[in-house]
C-alpha positions as CSV (number, residue, x, y, z in Angstrom):
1,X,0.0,0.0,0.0
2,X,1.1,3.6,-0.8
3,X,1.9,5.9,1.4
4,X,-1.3,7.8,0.5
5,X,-3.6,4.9,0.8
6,X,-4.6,5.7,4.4
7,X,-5.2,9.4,3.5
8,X,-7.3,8.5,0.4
9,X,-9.1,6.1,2.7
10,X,-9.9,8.8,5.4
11,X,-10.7,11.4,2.8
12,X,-13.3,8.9,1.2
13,X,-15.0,8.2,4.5
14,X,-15.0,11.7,5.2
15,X,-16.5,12.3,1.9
16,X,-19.1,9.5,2.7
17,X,-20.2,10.6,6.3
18,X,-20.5,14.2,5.0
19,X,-22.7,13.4,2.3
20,X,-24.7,11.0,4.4
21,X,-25.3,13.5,7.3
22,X,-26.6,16.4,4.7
23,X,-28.6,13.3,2.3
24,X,-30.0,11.6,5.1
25,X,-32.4,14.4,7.3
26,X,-33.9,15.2,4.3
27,X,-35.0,11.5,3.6
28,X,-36.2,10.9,6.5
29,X,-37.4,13.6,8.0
30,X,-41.8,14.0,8.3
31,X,-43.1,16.3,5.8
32,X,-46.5,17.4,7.8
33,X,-46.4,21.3,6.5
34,X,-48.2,23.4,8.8
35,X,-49.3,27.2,8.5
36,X,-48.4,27.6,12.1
37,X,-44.5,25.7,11.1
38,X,-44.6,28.3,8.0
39,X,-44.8,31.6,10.0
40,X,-41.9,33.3,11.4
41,X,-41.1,32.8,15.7
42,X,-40.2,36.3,17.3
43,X,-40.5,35.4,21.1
44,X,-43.9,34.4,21.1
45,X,-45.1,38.0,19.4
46,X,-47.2,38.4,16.0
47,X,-44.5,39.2,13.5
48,X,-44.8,42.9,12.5
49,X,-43.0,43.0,9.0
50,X,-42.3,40.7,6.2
51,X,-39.5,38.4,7.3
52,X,-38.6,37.5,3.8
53,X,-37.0,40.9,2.9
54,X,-33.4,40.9,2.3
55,X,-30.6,41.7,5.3
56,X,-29.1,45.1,4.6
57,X,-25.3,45.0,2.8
58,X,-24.4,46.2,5.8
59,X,-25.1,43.4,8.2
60,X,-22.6,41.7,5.6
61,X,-20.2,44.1,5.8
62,X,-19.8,44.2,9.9
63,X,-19.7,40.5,9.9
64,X,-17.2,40.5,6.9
65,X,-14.8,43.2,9.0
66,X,-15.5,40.9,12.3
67,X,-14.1,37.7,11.0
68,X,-10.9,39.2,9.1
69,X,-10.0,41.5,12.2
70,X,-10.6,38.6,15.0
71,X,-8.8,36.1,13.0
72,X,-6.2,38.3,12.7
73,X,-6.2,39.2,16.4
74,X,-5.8,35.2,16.7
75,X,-3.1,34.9,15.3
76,X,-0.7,36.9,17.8
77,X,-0.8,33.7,20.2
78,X,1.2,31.5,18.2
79,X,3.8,34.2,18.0
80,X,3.5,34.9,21.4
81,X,4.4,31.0,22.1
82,X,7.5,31.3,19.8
83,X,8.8,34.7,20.9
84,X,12.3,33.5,22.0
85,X,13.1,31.3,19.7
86,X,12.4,33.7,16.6
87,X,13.9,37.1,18.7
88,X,14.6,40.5,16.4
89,X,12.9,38.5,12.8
90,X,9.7,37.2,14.7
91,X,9.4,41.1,16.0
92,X,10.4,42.8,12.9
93,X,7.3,40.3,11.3
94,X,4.9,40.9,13.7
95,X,5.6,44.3,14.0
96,X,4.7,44.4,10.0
97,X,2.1,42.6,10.8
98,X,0.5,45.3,13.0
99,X,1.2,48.3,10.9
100,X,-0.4,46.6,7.9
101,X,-3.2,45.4,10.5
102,X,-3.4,48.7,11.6
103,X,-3.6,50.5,8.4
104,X,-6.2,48.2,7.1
105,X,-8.1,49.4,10.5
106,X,-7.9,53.0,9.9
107,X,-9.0,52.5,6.5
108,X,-12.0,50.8,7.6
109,X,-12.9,53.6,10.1
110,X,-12.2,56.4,8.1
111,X,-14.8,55.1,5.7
112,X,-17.3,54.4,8.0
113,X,-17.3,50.9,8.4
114,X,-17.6,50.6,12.3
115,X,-20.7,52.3,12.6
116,X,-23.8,50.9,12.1
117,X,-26.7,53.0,11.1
């Protein structure tokens, strides 16, 4: 056997469970549709607007800037770890790494994209 034979065997399992767990709810679920089922649940309070109108861009946007700045943010514990062993280059790096971070965030506010209106 190849050294890739276990890997191709894990990725195919993988592939199978996957498929299996997004094939197999919809199979077997009960299909009894309901009006009540159909009709949007806000706390137990009759809906007041149409709930299938679209999110604003904006919503997008906020989530968007959340996820690159916080994955970012994440990634300054790994460094942390390996600060003496990579000394003056692992500083000079990271230190490049916050000025670019840094301008990307002042970008970002100067055009607005913190505030949500």
């Amino acid at each position: 056997m190849s050294p890739y034979g276990p890997v191709a065997i894990y990725l195919a399992i993988a592939f199978l469970a996957a498929t299996a767990f997004c094939l197999l709810p919809g199979l077997a679920a009960r299909k009894k549709p309901n009006p009540a089922k159909s009709e949007a649940y806000e706390c137990g309070v009759e809906p007041t607007s149409d709930v299938s109108g679209r999110f604003p861009v904006r919503f997008y946007l906020v989530a968007m800037l959340f996820v690159i700045f916080d994955v970012e943010a994440a990634s300054f514990y790994p460094w942390a770890v390996q600060m003496h062993q990579l000394r003056v280059f692992g500083l000079a790096e990271m230190l490049m790494f916050v000025i670019v971070l840094a301008i990307g965030y002042a970008y970002v506010w100067k055009r607005g994209g913190f505030q949500w209106r």
